[in-house]
ROBA-975002 format. One line per 8 residues: their letters; for each residue x, y, z of C-alpha. Coordinates in nm, 2 decimals. Layout:
N
A) X Y Z; ...
//
This chain:
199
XXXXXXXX) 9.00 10.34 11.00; 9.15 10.01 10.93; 9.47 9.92 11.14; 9.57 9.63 10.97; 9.92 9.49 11.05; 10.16 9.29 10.78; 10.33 8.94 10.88; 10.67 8.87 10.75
XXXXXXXX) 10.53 8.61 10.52; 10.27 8.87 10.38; 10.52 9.15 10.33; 10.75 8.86 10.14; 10.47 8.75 9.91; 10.37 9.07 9.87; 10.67 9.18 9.73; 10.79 8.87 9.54
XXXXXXXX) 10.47 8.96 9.34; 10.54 9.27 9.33; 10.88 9.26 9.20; 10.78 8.98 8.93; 10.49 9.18 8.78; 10.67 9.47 8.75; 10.97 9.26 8.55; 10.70 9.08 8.32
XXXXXXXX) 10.58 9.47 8.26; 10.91 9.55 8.20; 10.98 9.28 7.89; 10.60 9.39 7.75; 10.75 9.73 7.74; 11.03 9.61 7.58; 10.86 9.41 7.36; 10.64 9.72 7.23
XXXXXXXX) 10.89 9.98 7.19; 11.29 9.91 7.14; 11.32 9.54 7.12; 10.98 9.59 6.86; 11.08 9.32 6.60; 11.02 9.62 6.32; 11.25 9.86 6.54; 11.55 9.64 6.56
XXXXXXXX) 11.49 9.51 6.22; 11.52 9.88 6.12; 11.83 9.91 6.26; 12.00 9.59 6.10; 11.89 9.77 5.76; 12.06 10.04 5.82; 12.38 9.88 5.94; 12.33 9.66 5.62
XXXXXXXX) 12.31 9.95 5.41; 12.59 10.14 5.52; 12.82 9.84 5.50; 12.69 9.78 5.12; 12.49 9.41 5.27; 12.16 9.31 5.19; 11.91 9.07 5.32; 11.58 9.03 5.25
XXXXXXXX) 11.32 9.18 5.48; 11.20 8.87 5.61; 11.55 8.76 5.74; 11.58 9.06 5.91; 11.28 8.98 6.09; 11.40 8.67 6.19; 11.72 8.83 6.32; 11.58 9.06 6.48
XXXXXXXX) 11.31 8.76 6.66; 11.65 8.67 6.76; 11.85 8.92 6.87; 11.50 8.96 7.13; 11.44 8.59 7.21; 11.65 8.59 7.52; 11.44 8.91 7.65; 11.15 8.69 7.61
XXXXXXXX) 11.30 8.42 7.74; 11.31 8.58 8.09; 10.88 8.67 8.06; 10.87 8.35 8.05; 11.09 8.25 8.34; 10.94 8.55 8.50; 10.60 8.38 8.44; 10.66 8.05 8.58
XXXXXXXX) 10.78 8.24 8.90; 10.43 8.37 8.91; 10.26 8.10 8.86; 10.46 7.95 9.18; 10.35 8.25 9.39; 10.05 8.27 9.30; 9.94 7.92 9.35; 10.09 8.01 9.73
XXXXXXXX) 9.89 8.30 9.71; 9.58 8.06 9.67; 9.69 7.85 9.96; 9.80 8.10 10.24; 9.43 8.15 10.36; 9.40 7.81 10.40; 9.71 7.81 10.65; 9.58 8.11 10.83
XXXXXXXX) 9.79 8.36 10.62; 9.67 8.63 10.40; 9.33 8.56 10.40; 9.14 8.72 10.12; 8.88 9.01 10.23; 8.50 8.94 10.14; 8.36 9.22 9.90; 8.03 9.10 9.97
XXXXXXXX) 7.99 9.19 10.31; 7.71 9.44 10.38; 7.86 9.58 10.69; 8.16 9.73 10.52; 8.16 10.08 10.36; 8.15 10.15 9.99; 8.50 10.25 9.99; 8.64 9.92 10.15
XXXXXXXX) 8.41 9.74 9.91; 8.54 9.87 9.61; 8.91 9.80 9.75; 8.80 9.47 9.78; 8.67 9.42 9.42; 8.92 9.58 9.30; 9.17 9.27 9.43; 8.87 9.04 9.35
XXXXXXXX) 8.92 9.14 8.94; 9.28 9.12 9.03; 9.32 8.80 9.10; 9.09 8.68 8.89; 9.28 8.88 8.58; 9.62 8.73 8.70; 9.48 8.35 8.72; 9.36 8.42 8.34
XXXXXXXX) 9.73 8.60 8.21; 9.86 8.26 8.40; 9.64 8.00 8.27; 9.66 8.16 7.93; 10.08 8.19 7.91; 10.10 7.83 8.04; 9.86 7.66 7.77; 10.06 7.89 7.47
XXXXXXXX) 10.37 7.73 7.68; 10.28 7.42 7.69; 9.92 7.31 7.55; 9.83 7.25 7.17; 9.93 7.50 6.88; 9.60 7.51 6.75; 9.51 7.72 7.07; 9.80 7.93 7.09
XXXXXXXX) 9.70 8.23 6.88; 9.37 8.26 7.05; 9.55 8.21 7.41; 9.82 8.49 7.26; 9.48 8.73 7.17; 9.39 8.69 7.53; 9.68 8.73 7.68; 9.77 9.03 7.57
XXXXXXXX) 9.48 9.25 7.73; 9.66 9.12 8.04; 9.91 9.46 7.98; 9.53 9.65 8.07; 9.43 9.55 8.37; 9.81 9.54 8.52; 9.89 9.87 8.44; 9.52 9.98 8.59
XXXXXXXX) 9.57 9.80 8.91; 9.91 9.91 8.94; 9.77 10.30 8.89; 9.48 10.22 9.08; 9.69 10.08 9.34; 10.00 10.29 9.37; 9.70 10.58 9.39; 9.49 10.47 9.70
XXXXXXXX) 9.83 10.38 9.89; 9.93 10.74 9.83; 9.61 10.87 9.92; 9.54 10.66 10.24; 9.91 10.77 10.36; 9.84 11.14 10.32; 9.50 11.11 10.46; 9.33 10.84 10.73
XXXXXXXX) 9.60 10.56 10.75; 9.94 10.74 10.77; 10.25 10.49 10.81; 10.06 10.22 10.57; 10.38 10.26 10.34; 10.61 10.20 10.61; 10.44 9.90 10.74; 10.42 9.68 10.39
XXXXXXXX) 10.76 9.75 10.38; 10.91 9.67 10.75; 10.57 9.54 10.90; 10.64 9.87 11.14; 10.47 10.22 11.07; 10.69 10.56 11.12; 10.48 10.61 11.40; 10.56 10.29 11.62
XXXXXXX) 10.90 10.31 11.56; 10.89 10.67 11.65; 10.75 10.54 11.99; 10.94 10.28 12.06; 11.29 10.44 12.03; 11.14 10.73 12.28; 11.08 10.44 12.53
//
């Protein structure tokens, strides 16, 4: 079994991350189901047609893009904050922080291994939702709708690490590592605290 402890600046990025992914999920949701364009253009029409108004379609599209836009405004805020902490991310290990686990070690046991891929694909899906939001941000038009195409498949690997994650904390607290929750969230498992107010 693995006792791994958390630092304070570990716990804090781990968290900050945390917190920001789960916002950005939060506007995608958004984005895909009430604050749809089609769904809130829906309900103008209505409204409209109840109050004997009329516009076409197409500016109720455009309403409704910006009735949203200040939903979407904060992904994009939310990304930038992510891109900070995740360039820090990159840089702990080379401070002695947080250093990133080595999938390809043949010593470790298939289960660690996976765990480590797992953070490996990550990562790696994280840098390329980053590098993709920036350059539709800020690079040339002519690559934004290929950048957008990309992008979006970022809303498949989050919600499978998030599953995949949320799952193997749950079952390694309820099996071989009990306290692990406790521990990412005050550095301290149940257990040591336990201890230490008996002595």
């Amino acid at each position: 079994m693995e006792n791994r402890s958390y630092s304070i600046v570990y716990r804090v990025m781990h968290w900050a991350i945390a917190i920001s992914m789960a916002l950005l999920l939060l506007t995608i949701f958004l984005r895909l189901t009430w604050m749809n364009k089609e769904h809130v253009a829906d309900i103008i029409q209505n409204y409209l047609s109840s109050t004997d108004q009329s516009l076409s379609r197409e500016q109720i599209i455009v309403l409704a893009k910006q009735i949203r836009q200040p939903m979407w405004t904060w992904h994009i805020y939310l990304g930038y904050t992510l891109v900070g902490l995740y360039s820090i991310r990159l840089i702990l290990p080379f401070l002695g922080q947080m250093k990133f686990r080595n999938p390809l070690n043949k010593n470790l046991p298939s289960k660690v291994k996976f765990q480590y891929w797992v953070y490996v694909v990550f990562y790696a899906g994280v840098g390329i939702s980053l590098i993709t939001g920036l350059i539709m941000e800020l690079g040339p038009k002519s690559l934004e709708k290929t950048m957008e195409e990309i992008h979006v498949l970022s809303i498949y690997y989050l919600i499978t690490f998030i599953a995949i994650h949320i799952g193997g904390v749950l079952l390694a607290e309820f099996t071989n590592q009990q306290g692990i929750i406790s521990k990412i969230v005050s550095g301290r498992s149940r257990a040591s605290s336990k201890e230490d107010t008996k002595g």
